[in-house]
C-alpha positions in Angstrom: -46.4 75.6 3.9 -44.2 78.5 3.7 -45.7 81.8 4.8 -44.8 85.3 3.2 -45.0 88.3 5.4 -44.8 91.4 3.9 -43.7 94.8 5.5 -44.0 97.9 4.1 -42.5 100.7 5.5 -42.1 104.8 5.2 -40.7 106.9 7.2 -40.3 104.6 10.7 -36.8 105.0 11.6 -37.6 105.2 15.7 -39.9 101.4 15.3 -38.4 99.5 12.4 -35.6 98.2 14.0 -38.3 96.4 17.2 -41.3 95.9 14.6 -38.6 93.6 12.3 -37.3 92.1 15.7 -40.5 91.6 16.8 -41.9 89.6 13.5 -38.6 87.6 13.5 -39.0 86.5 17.3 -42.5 84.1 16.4 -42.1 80.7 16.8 -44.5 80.3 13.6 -45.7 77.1 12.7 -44.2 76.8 9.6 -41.5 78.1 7.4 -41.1 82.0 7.1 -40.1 84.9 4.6 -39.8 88.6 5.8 -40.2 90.9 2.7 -39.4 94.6 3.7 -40.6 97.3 1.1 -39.0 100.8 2.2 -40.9 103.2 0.4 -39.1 106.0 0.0 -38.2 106.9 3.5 -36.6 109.5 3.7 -35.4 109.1 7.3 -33.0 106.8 8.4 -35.3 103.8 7.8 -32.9 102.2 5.3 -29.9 102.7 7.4 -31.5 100.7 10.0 -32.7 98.0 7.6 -28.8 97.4 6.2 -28.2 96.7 10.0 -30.4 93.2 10.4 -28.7 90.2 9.1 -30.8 87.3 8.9 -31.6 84.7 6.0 -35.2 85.1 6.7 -35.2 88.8 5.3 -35.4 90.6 2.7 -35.2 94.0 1.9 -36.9 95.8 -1.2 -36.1 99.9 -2.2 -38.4 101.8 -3.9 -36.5 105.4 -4.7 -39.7 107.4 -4.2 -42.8 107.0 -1.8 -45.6 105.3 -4.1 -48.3 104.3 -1.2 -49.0 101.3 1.5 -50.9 99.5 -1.9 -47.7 99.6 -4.4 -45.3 98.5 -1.9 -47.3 95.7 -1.6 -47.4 94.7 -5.0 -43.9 95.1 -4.8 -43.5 93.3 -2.2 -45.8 90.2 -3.6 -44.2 90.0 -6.9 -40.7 88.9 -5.0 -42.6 86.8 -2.8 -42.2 83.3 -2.5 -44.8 81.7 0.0 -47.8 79.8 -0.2 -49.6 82.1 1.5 -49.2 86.1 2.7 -49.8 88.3 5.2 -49.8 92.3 5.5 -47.6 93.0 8.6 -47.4 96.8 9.3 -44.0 98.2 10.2 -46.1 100.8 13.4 -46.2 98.8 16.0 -49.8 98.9 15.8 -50.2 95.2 15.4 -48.8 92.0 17.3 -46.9 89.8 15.1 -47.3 87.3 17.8 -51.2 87.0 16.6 -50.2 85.6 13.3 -49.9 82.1 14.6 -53.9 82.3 15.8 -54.6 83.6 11.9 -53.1 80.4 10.6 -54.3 78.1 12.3 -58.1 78.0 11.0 -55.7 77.6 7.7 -53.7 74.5 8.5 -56.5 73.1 10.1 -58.2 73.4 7.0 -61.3 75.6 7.7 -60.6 78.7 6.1 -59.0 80.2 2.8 -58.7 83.8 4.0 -58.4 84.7 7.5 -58.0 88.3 8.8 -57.9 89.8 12.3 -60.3 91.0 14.0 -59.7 94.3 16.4 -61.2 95.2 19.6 -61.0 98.4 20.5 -61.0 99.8 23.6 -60.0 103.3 25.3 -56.7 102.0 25.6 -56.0 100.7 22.1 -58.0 103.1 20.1 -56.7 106.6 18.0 -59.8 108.3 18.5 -63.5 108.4 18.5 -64.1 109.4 15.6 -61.1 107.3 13.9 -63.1 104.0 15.4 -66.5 105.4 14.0 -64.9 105.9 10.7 -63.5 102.4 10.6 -66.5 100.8 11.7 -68.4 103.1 8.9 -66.7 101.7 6.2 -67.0 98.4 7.4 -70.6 98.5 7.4 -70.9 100.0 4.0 -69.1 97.0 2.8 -71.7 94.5 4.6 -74.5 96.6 3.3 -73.0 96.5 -0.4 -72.0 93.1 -0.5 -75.0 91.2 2.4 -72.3 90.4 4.1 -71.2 90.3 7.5 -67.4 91.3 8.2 -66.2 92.7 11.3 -63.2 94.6 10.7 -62.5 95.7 7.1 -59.6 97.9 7.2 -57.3 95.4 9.4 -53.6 95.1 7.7 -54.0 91.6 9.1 -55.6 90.2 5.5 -53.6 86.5 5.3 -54.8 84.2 2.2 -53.0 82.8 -0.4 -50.2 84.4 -2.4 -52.1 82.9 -5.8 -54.9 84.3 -4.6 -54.0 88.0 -3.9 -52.3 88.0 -7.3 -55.1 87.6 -8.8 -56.9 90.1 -7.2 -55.1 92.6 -9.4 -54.9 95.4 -6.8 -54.7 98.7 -8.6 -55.2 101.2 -5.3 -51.7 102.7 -4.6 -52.6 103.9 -0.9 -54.9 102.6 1.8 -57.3 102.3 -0.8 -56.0 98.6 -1.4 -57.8 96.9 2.0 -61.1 98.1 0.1 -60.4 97.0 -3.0 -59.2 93.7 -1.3 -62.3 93.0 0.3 -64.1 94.5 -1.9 -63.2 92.3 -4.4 -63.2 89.1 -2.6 -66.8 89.9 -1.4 -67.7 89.7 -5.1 -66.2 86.5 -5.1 -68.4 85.2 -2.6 -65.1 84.7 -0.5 -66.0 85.7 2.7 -63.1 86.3 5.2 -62.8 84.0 8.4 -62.3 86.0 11.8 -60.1 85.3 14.3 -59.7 88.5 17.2 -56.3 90.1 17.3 -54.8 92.5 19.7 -54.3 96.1 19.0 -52.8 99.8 19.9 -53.1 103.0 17.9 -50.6 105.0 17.7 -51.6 108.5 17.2 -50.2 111.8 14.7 -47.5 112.7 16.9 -46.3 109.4 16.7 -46.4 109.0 12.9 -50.2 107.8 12.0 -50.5 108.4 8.2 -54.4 107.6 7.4 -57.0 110.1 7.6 -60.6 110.4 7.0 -59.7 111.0 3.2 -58.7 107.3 2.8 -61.9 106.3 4.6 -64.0 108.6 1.6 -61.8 106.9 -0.5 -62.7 103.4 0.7 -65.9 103.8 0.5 -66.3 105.1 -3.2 -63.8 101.9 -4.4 -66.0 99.2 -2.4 -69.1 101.3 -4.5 -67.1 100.9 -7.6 -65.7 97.2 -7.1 -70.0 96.2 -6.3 -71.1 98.0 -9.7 -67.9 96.6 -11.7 -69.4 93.9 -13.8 -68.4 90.3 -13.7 -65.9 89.5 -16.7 -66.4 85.1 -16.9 -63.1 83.7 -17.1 
């Protein structure tokens, strides 16, 4: 199996450089593709991404900023994997915790697999960010009867077929609703393995605010009333 890891990236000139050399440093259990989207930074992002020379990566421009959801689509339409997973460019998340996600996967219990967080005082933005999080999540379990622990993770990993199928249309944040959103109405519901974690906060560069989590919840609202088109 070869796995697909896809990176988008805005503005992260001070963590690229260790979040790529972090990702790259996995002894994953299977073959690997880094697929860097650089949305539009308009920092020295893409001077540091003309630095790294490795076969493994791959390094996508977009001229202006479209959002977290188009550089994905970007970055899925190059991909080449069997499968895919959503590896943020902060820091925020341990690359090291991708093995754990594919192994319910190669073992052949699970489809989709995302990452569960924990947070605690030391790995949490805020209060209120935590509440908001878990808000959201719940909304989904109430829309769909289901019962998922962490919705808005980046770590999402499932097949590449899969995803594309999806048809993701959010161009922001709003795409981790409309992901689970939409597999939820599949009846796909995500295994969860628990993943390590560490906010950063605004001072640091964190982008999402309670508009995305208003945001979230009116797409998982829409994706539950959108009616199903038999194939």
């Amino acid at each position: 199996m070869k796995l697909s890891i896809l990176m988008p990236v805005y503005n992260e000139e001070e963590r690229i450089a260790d979040a790529l050399k972090q990702a790259l440093a996995v002894d994953y259990p299977c073959e690997i593709e880094l697929v860097v989207v650089d949305d539009g930074s308009r920092d020295g992002t893409g001077e540091v991404l003309g630095r790294v020379d490795d076969a493994r990566l791959r390094v996508i421009t977009h001229q202006r900023n479209a959002g977290k959801g188009a550089a994905i689509k970007t970055a899925v339409d190059s991909a080449e994997g069997e499968y895919m997973v959503i590896l943020d460019a902060d820091l925020e998340y341990d690359p090291q915790d991708i093995p754990k996600l594919l192994e319910p996967v190669l073992d052949g219990r699970a489809t989709v697999v995302y990452g569960n967080r924990t947070f605690g005082s030391h790995s949490a933005y805020s209060f209120w960010y935590v509440m908001g999080n878990k808000g959201v999540t719940t909304v989904a379990n109430v829309l769909y009867n289901s019962y998922i622990g962490d919705l808005e993770t980046c770590f999402k990993l499932m097949p590449l077929a899969l995803y594309r199928s999806l048809e993701i249309r959010s161009r922001g944040f709003g795409m981790e609703a409309e992901v689970t959103g939409k597999l939820l109405r599949r009846r796909i519901r995500p295994y969860e393995v628990p993943i390590s974690y560490r906010a950063r906060g605004r001072e640091e560069g964190k982008k999402i605010t309670w508009k995305d989590g208003v945001e979230a919840v009116w797409i998982l609202a829409r994706e539950r009333a959108r009616r199903t088109v038999k194939r």
